[in-house]
C-alpha positions as CSV (number, residue, x, y, z in Angstrom):
1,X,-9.0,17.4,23.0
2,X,-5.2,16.6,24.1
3,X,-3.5,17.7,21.2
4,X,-0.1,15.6,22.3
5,X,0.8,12.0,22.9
6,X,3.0,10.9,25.4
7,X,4.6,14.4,24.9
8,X,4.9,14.7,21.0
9,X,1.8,16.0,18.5
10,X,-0.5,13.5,17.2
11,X,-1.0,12.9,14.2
12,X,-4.2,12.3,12.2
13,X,-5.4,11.5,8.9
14,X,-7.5,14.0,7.0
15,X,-7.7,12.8,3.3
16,X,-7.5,9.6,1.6
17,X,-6.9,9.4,-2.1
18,X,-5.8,6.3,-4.6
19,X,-5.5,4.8,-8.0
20,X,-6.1,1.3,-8.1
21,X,-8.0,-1.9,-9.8
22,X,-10.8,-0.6,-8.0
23,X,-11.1,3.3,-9.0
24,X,-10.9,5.7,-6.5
25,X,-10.5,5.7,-2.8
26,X,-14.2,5.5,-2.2
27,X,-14.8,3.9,-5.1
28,X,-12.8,1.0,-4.1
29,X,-13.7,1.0,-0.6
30,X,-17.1,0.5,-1.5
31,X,-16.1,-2.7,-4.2
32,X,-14.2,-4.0,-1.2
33,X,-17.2,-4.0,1.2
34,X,-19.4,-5.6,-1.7
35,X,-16.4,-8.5,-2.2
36,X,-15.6,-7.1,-5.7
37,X,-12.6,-8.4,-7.3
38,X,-10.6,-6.4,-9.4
39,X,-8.6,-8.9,-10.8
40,X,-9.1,-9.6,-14.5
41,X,-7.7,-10.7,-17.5
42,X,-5.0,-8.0,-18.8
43,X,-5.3,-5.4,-21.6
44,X,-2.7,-2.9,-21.2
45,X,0.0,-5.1,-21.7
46,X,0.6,-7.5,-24.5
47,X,0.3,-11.1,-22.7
48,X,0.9,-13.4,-25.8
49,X,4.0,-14.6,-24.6
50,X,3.7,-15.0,-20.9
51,X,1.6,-17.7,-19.0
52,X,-0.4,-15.6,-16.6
53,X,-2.9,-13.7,-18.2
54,X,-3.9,-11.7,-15.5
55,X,-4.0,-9.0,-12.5
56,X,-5.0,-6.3,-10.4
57,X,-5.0,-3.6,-13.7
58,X,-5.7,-0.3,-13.6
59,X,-8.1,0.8,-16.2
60,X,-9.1,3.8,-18.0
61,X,-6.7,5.8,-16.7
62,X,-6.4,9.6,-17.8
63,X,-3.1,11.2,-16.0
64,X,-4.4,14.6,-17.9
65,X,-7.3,15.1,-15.7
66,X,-4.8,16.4,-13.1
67,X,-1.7,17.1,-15.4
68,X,-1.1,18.9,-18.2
69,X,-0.4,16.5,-21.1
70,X,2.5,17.4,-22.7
71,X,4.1,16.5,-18.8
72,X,2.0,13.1,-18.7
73,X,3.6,11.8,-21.6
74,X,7.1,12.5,-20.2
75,X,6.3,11.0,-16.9
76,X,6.7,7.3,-16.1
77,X,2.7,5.4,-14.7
78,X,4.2,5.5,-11.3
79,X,5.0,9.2,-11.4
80,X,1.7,9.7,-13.1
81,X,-0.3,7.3,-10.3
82,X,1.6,9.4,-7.7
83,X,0.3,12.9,-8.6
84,X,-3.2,11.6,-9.6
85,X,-3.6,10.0,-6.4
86,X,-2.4,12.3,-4.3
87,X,-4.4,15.1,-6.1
88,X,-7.4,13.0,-4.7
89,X,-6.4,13.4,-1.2
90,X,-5.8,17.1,-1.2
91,X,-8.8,17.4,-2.5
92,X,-10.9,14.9,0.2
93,X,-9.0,16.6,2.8
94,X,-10.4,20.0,1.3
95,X,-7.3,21.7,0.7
96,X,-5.8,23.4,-2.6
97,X,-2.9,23.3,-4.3
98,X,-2.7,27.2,-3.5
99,X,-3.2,26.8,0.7
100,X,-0.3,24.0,0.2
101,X,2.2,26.3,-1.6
102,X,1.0,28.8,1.3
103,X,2.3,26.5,4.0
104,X,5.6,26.2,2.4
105,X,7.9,24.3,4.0
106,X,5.8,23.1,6.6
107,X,4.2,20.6,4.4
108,X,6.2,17.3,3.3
109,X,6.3,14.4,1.0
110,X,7.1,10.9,1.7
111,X,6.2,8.4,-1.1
112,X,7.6,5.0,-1.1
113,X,8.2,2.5,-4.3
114,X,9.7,-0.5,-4.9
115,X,10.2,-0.4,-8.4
116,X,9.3,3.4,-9.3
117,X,8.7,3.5,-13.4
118,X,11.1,1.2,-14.2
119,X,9.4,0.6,-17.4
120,X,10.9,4.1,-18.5
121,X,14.2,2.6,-18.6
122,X,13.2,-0.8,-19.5
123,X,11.3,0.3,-22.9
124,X,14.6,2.9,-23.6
125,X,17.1,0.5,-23.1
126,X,14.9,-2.3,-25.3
127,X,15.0,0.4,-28.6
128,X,18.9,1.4,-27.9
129,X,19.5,-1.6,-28.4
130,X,17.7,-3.3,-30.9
131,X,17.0,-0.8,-33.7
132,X,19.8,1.3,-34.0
133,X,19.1,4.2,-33.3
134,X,22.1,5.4,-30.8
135,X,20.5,8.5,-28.9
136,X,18.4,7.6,-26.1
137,X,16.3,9.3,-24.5
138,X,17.8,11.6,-22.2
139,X,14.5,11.5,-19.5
140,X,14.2,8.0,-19.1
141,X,16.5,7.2,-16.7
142,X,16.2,9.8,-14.7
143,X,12.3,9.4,-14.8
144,X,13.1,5.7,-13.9
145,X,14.5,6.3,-10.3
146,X,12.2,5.2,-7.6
147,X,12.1,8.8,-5.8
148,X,10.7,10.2,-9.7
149,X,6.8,9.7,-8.3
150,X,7.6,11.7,-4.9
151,X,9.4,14.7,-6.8
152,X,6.7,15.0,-9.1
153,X,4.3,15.0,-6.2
154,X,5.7,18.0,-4.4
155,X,6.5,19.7,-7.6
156,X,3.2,19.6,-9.0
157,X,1.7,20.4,-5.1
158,X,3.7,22.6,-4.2
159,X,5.4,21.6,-1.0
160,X,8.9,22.5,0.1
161,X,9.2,20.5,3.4
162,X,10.9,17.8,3.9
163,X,10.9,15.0,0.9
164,X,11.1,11.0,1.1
165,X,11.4,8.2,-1.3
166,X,11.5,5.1,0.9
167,X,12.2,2.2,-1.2
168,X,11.5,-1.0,0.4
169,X,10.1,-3.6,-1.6
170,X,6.9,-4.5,-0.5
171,X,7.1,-2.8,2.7
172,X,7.3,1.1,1.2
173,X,4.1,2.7,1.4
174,X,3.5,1.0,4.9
175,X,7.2,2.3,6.1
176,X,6.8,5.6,4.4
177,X,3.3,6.3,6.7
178,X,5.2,5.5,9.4
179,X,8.0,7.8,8.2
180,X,5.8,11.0,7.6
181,X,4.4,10.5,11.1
182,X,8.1,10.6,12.4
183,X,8.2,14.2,10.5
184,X,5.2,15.5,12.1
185,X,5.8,14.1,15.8
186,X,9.7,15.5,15.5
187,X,8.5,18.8,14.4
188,X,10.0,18.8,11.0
189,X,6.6,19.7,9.2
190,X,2.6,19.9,9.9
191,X,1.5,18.0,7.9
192,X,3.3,15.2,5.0
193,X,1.3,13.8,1.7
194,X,2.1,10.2,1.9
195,X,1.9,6.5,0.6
196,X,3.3,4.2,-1.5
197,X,3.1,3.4,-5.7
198,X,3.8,0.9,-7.9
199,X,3.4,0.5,-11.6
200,X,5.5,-2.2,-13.0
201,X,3.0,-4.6,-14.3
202,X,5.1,-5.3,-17.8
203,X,5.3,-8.9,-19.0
204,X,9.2,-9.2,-17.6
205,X,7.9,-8.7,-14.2
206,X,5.2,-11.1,-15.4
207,X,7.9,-13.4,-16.3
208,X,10.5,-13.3,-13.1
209,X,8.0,-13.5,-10.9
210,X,6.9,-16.6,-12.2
211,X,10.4,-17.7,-12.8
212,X,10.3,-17.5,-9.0
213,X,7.1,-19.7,-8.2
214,X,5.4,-16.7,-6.7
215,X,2.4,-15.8,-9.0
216,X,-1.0,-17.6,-9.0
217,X,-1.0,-21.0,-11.6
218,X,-2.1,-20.5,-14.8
219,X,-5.2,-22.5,-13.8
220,X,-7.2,-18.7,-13.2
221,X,-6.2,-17.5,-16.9
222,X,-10.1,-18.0,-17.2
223,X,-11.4,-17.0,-13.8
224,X,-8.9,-14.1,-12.7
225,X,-11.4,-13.0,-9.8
226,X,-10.7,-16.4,-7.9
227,X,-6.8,-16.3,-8.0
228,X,-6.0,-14.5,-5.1
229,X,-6.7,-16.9,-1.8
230,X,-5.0,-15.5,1.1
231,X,-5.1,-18.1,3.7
232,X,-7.0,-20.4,2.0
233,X,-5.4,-24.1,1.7
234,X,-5.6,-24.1,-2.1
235,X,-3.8,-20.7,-2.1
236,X,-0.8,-20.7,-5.6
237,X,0.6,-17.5,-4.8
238,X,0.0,-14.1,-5.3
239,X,-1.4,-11.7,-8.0
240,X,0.8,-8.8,-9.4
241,X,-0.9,-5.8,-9.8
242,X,-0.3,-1.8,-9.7
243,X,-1.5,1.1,-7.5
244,X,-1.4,3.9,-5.6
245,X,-2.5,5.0,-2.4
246,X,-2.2,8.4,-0.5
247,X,-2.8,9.5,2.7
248,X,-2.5,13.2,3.8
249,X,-1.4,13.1,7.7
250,X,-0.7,16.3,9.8
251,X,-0.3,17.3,13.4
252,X,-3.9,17.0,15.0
253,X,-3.2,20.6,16.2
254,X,-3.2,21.4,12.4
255,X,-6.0,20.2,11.2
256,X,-8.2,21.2,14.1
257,X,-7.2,24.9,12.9
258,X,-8.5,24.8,9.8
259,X,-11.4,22.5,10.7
260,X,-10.5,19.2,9.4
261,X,-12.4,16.1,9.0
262,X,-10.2,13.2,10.1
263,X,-10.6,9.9,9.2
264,X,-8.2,8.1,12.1
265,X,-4.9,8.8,14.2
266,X,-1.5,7.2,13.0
267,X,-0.5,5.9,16.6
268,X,2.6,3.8,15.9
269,X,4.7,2.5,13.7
270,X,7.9,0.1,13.2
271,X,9.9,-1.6,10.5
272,X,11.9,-4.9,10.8
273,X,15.2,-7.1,9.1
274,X,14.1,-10.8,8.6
275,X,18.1,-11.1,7.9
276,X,17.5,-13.8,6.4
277,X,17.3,-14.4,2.7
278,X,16.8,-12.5,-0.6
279,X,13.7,-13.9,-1.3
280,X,12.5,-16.5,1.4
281,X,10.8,-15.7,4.5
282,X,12.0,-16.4,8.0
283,X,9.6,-19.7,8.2
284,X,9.7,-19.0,12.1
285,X,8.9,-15.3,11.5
286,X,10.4,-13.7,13.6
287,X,11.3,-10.4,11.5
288,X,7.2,-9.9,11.4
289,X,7.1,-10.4,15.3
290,X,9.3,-8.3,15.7
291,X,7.9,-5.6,13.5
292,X,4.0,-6.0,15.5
293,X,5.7,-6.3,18.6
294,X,7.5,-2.7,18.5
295,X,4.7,-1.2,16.5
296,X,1.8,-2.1,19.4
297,X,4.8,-0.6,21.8
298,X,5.3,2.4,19.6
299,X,1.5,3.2,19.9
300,X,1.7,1.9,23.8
301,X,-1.1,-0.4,22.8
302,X,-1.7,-3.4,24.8
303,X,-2.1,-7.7,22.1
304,X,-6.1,-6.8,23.5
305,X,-6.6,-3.8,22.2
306,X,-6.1,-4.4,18.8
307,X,-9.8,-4.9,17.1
308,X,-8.3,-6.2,13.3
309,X,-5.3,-7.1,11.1
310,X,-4.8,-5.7,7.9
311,X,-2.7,-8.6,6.9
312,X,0.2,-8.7,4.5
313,X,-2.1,-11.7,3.4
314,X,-0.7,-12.6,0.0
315,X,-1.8,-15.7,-0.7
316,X,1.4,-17.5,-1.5
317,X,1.6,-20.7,0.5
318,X,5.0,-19.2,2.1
319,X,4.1,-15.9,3.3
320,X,0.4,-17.0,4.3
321,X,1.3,-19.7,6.7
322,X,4.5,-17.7,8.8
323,X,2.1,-14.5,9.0
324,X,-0.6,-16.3,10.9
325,X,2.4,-17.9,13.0
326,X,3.6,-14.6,13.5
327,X,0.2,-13.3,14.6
328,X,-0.3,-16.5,16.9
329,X,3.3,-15.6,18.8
330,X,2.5,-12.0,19.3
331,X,-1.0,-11.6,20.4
332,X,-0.9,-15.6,21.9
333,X,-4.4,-17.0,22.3
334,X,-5.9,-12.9,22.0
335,X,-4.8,-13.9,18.3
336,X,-8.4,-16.4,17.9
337,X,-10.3,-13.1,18.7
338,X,-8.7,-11.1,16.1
339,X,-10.2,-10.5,12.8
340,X,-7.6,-10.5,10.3
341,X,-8.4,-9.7,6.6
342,X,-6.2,-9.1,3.5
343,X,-7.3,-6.4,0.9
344,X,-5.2,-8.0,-1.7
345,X,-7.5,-11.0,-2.2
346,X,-9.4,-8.4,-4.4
347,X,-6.7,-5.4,-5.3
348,X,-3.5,-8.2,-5.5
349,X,-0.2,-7.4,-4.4
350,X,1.2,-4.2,-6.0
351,X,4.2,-4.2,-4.1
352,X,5.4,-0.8,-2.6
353,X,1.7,0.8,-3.3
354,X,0.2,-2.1,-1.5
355,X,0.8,-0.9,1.9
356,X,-0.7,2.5,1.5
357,X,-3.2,1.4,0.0
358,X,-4.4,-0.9,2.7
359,X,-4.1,2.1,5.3
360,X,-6.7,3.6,2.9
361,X,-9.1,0.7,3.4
362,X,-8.0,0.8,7.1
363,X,-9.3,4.5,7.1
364,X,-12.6,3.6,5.8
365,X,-13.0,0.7,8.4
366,X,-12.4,2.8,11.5
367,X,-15.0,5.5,10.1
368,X,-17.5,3.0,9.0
369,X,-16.9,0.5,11.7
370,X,-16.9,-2.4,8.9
371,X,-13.9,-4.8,7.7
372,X,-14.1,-5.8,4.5
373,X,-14.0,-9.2,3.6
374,X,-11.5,-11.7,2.5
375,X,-13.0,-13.4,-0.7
376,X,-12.3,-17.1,-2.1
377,X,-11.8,-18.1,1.2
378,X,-13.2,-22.3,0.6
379,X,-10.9,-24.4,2.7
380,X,-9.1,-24.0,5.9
381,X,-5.5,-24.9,5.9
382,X,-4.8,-26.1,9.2
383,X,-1.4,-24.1,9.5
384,X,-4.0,-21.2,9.5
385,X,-6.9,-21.4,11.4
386,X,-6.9,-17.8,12.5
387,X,-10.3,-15.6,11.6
388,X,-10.1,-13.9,8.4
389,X,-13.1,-12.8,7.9
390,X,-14.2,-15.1,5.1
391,X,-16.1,-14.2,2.1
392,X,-18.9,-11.2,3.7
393,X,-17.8,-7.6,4.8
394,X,-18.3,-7.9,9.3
395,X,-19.9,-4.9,11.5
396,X,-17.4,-4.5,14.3
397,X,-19.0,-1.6,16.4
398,X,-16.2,-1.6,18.8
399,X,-13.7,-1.0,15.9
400,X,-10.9,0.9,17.4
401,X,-7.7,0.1,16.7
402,X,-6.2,-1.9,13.5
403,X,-3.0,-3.1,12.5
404,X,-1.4,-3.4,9.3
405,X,1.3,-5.1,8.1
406,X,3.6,-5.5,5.2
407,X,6.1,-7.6,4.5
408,X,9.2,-7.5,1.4
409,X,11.8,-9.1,-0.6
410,X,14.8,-8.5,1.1
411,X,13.5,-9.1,4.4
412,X,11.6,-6.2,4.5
413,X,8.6,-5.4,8.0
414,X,6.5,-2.9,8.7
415,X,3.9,-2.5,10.7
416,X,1.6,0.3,11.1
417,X,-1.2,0.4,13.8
418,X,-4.3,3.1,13.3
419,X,-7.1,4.1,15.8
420,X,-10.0,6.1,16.1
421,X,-9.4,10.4,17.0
């Protein structure tokens, strides 16, 4: 097997680990397949006072299966949702903590956020102010900052390499894949843990995000499971939720030496400036184009190769309608044979986890040769008339190579594109 690409090491994926609405990477991979939503009414938080009543939550949550407790409870959810997850993966890629430490500073981190635990500084600003008692806390700040969940992660793992904290709104854990593959393929480590996390799903982010007109209508408060629509014509807008996904990548040199399993081979990767506005998509998208376009030339891929696209898929009217535009401009009329599917009409958008945690699912798909479904998928919208793969899990046995795609406030594009070893 050629352990180089076009002159540099490839670079494979060897274990997949998560936290999300749906359990554990297999765990949800599996409820993905089926169509399972997990979307629901929310219980963490106290929803009294906000309209939407719902999201992609993640349950039943014990940080101290993987952490000792008296650090859990000084740790912010994202931080916690970092370590757990990427405990996982070590562990699916069937490696210890010990063999990590043992590679030293070969071994990276790269963990992207948009928000980190912002809630840390959130709740300590809330009691400063309002009952009067004038020391804060002197962690939660510090805990607050978005590259918290990545230091924690190559604390707790022991690796000394080369550490990352992308923070790109919705793009992160898509650009921070990307980013750890740059490491590897440069020579700067063997092998990176990597993804994305959020965990910001408070009732203020409940609130501004509806302030915006970007959540779901209230109209789900009694059937959560049907509020995310990607490319459907009744679509509202998306569904905030939290999550984590990890992916541990390494040189395929690497993990051939110590007998690997791999699960698919990062081939390129690219990121994108819409320039545009704070909040508002290009409507002509042009930032996402450009984002595929250098991706697929990144990976030296061909609009015909590509076999699926993981898209950004939302389900707000907006970002729906310009990513199947995009798609349409890129791939031209190739784009009508392209499945395309969106793993947050069941999971919702968690931000900067989203991304990584739609490589996950991409993982699984390549393996299995089977894209999961896009569910609540009732009408077609004229504006998108591409193939999403409505309702029912497909058998593509040609499955090959997939794209995925993420797209942020700010402007933000990534694009990732997977294949089989």
């Amino acid at each position: 097997m050629e352990l180089l690409r076009n002159g540099r090491p490839r670079v494979v994926v060897t274990g997949l680990g998560a936290v999300t609405a749906l359990g554990s990477a297999k765990e949800m991979w599996e409820s993905l397949k089926a169509g399972q939503s997990g979307i629901r009414r929310l219980e963490t938080i106290d929803i009294s006072h906000v309209p939407i009543k719902y999201g992609g939550e993640v349950r039943d949550f014990d940080p101290t299966v993987y952490i000792e407790p008296k650090e859990a409870r000084r740790m912010g959810r994202a931080s916690q949702f970092g370590v757990v997850a990427s405990r996982r993966a070590i562990e699916d890629a069937g490696l210890t903590i010990a063999e990590i430490e043992n590679e030293g500073e070969r071994v990276g981190v790269v963990l992207g956020t948009s928000l980190g635990s912002h809630e840390m500084a959130e709740q300590s600003t809330f009691k400063y102010k309002t009952t009067g008692f004038r020391k804060p806390n002197p962690l939660a700040l510090i805990n607050a900052l978005p590259n918290m969940p990545a230091h924690y992660v190559s604390r707790m793992l022991r690796a000394f390499g080369p550490l990352n904290a992308p923070s790109t709104a919705c793009a992160a854990g898509t650009q921070s894949i990307g980013e750890a593959s740059e490491l590897i393929k440069n020579g700067r480590a063997d092998m990176v843990i990597t993804g994305g996390v959020e965990a910001v799903l408070q009732d203020y982010a409940l609130a501004g995000f509806e302030a915006m007109n970007a959540l779901a209508s209230t109209e789900f408060n009694d059937n959560p499971e049907a509020a995310s629509r990607p490319f459907d014509k009744n679509r509202t807008g998306f569904v905030f939720s939290e999550g984590c996904g990890v992916l541990i990548v390494e040189s395929l040199a690497h993990a051939i030496k110590r007998g690997a399993k791999i699960y698919a081979e990062i081939l390129g990767h690219a990121s994108s400036s819409d320039a545009y506005h704070i909040a508002a998509l290009d409507p002509q998208g042009l930032g996402a184009m450009r984002s595929m376009r250098w991706a697929l030339e990144d990976a030296r891929l061909n609009v015909d190769d590509i076999h699926n696209i993981n898209a950004h898929g939302t389900s707000t009217p907006a970002n729906d309608s310009m990513e199947t535009l995009a798609i349409k401009r890129v791939f031209g009329e190739q784009a009508y044979n392209i499945p395309v599917n969106s793993t947050k009409s069941m999971l919702g958008h968690a931000l900067g986890g989203s991304g990584a945690i739609e490589a996950v699912a991409c993982a699984f798909s390549l393996i299995e040769k089977v894209l999961h479904p896009t569910i609540n998928y009732e009408t077609p919208d004229p504006e998108c008339d591409l193939d999403y793969v409505p309702n029912e899990a497909r058998d593509v046995p040609n499955l090959k190579y997939i794209m995925s795609n993420s797209f942020g406030l700010g402007g933000q594009n990534a694009s990732l594109v997977l294949g089989q070893i």
